[in-house]
N, C-alpha and C positions, 0 to 999 in steps of 0.2 A: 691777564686782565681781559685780556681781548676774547678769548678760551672761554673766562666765565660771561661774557657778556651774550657772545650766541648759542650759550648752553639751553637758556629759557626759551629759545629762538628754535633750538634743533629739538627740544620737547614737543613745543607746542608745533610745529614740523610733523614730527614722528606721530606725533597727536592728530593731527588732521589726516595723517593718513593712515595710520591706521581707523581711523575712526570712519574714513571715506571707504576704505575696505571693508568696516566691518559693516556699514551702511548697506554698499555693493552684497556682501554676501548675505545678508538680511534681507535687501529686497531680491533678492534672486531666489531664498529660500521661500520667502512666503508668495513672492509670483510664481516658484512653483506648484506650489499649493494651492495658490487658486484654480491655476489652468489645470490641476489636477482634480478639482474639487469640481469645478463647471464641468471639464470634459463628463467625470462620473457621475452628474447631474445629468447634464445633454444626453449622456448613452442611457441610464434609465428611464426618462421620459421617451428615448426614440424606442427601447423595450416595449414600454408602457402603449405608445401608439403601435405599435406592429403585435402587439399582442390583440390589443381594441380590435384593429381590422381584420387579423385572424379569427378572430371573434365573430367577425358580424360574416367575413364568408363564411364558418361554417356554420353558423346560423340558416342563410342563406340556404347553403347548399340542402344544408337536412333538410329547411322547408321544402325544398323544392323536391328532395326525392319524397317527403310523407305525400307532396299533393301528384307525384308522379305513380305513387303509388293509391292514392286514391281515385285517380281517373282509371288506371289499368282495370281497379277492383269494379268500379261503378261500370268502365263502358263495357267490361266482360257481358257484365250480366244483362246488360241493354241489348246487347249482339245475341247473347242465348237466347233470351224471350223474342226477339225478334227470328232468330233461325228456328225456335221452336213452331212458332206462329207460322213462315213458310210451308214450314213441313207437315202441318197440320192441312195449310190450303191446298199442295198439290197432291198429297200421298192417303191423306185418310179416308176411309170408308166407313158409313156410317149405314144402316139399316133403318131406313126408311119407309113411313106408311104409307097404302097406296090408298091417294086422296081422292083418285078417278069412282073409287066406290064410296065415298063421303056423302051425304048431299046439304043442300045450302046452311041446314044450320049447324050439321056437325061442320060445315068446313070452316064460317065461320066463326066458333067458336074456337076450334085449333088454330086461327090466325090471330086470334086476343090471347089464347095460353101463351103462343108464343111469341106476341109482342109486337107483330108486322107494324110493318112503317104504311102510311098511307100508297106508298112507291110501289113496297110488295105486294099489297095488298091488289093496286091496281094491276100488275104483274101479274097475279095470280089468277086474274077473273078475266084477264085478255090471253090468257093459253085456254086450249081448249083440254092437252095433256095438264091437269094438276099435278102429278107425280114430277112431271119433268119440272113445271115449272119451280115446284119443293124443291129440287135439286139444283135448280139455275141459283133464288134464291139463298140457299144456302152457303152456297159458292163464293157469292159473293158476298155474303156477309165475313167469309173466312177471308176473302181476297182485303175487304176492309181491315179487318183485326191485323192484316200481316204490314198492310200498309201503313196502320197507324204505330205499330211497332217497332220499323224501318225509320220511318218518320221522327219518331221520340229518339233511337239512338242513331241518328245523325244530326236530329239538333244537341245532343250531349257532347257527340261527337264533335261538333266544328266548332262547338267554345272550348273547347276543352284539349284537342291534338296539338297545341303548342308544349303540353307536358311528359309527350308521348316521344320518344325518340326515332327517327325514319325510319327502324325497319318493321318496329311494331305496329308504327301508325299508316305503312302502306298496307301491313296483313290485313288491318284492319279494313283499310279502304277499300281492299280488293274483295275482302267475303261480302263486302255492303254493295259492293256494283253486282255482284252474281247473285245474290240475292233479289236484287232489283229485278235483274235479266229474268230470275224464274218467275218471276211475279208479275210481269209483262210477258213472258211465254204462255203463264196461266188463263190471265184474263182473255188473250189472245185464243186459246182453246176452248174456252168459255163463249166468248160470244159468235166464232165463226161456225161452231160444232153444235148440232140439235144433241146428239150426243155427248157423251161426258169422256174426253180421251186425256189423260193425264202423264202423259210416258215422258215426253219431251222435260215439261217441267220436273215432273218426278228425276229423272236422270240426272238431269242438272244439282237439282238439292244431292242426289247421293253420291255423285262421282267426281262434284267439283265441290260444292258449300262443305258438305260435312268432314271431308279431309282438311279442307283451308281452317273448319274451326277449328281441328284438332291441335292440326300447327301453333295454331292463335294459342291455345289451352298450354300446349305443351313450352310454345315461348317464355308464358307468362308467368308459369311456375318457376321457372330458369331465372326469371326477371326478380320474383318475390321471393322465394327461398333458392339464392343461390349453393350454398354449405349442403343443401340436398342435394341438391343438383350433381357438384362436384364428388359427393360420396358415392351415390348412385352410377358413378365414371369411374370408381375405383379410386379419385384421385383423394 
């Protein structure tokens, strides 16, 4: 009697605990699954952001090599025209008319063909040599040309050498102070000399400018096509 009385007792027992078991193993199964569901949510978005920011440096970086490679390209050619321009003031020889047999209106009418500035002009009628003075004249019309060529690629230059890496952007710096130098050796020849003596600057552009730009030339092909570079090495 007593048997059947906590028989309903030991069910309902059995019952609650199994049922608190399978409870237990129910919430254990589906909070595994969450924490397995979030975690592999969590790790695809942290993919998703680490991918984004790989993104954006190598966006980044390429910009910065196209524009590193755009100033290389531009200030090259700013430094040629400028070294061309030197080399034109100290080394060239031009064949010249002799204006001492001119008179006043051929000479000047050869001062309107060629353009004179009211400066040269007055230059020209305070020598008594017009030949020389044609050639002072002229001189410094090249000393101008080289100056304002200098001029333009060093202002290219000093906006622009933040994209240039130090050893390119000292090559650079250094052909541009020797260029200066000849160009202050020039003038300097120019106006202490009735003569025309060119040696000094001349040496200068040949034995120091024109190997530093070769340097500069032969860097910068290393810099833009490297795969040449390296086959060219054997390697």
């Amino acid at each position: 009697m007593i048997e059947q009385l906590y028989e309903p007792v030991g069910m309902v027992f059995t019952n609650i605990v199994f049922g608190a078991g399978g409870a237990l193993l129910l919430l254990k199964f589906w909070g595994q699954k969450w924490v397995e569901s979030n975690f592999t949510k969590d790790l695809e978005q942290y993919k998703a952001q680490m991918l984004h920011e790989f993104s954006i440096l190598l966006t980044r970086k390429t910009k910065w090599h196209e524009k590193e490679h755009e100033v290389l390209s531009e200030a090259w050619k700013k430094l040629a025209i400028a070294h061309a321009s030197i080399n034109v003031a100290v080394s060239e020889y031009s064949k010249l008319p002799d204006l001492n047999k001119y008179n006043d209106v051929q000479l000047y009418k050869f001062m309107e063909n060629n353009q004179f500035t009211e400066i040269e002009k007055e230059s020209m009628n305070n020598i008594s040599d017009k030949s020389l003075a044609l050639s002072k004249i002229l001189d410094y019309r090249k000393l101008e040309e080289a100056r304002s060529t200098l001029s333009d690629f060093h202002k290219y230059f000093n906006e622009n050498r933040i994209f240039l890496s130090p050893n390119i952007k000292n090559k650079f710096q250094a052909v541009a102070d020797h260029i200066w130098s000849a160009w202050l050796s020039r003038r300097k020849e120019i106006q202490d000399k009735q003569g025309v003596s060119e040696l000094d600057a001349y040496e200068k552009e040949k034995n120091v400018i024109k190997p530093l730009i070769e340097d500069i030339e032969n860097t910068i092909q290393i810099e833009l096509f490297p795969v040449n570079s390296l086959e060219e090495n054997g390697v």
